[in-house]
C-alpha positions as CSV (number, residue, x, y, z in Angstrom):
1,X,-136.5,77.8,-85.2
2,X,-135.4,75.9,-88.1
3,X,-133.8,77.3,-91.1
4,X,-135.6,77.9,-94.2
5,X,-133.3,76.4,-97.5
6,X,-133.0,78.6,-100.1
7,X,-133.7,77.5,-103.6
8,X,-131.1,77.8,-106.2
9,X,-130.9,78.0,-109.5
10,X,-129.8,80.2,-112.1
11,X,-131.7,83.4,-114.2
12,X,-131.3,85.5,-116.7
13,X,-130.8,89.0,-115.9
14,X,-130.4,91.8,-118.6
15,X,-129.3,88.8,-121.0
16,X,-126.5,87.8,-118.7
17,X,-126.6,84.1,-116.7
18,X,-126.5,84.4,-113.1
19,X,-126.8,81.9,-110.4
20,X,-129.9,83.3,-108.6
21,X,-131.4,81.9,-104.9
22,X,-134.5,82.6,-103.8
23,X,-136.5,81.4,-100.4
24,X,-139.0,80.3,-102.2
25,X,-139.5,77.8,-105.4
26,X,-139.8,79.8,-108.2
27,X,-141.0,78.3,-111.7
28,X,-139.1,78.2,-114.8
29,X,-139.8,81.7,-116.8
30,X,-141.1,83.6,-113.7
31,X,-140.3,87.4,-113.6
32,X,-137.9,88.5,-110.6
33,X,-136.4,91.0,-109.1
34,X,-132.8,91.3,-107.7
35,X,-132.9,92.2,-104.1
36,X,-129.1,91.5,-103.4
37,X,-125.7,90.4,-104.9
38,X,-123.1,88.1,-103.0
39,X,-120.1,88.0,-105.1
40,X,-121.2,85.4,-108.3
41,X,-124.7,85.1,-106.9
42,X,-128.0,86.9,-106.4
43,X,-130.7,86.9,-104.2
44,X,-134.2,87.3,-105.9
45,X,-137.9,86.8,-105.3
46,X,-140.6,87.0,-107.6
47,X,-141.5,90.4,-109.3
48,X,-144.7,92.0,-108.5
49,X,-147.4,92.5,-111.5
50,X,-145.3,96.6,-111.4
51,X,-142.3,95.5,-111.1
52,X,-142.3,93.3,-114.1
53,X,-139.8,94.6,-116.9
């Protein structure tokens, strides 16, 4: 089974810069949730409609 790339960039969480990787390509300004931290980084996806904000 080949392995899926994660995307990686970088978001802003609670006015703090992280770099933030996600499995799937998320566009610029899209609401996320953290679902893990690794050291410097975090894992995200995109935020459901309730779990915006």
């Amino acid at each position: 089974m080949p392995r899926r790339r994660a995307r990686t960039g970088h978001g802003d969480v609670k006015g703090e810069l992280w770099t933030a990787r996600s499995r799937r390509r998320l566009e610029s300004g899209t609401e996320i949730v953290v679902t893990q931290q690794d050291g410097l980084e975090l894992q995200v996806e995109k935020a459901k409609r309730d779990e915006a904000k």
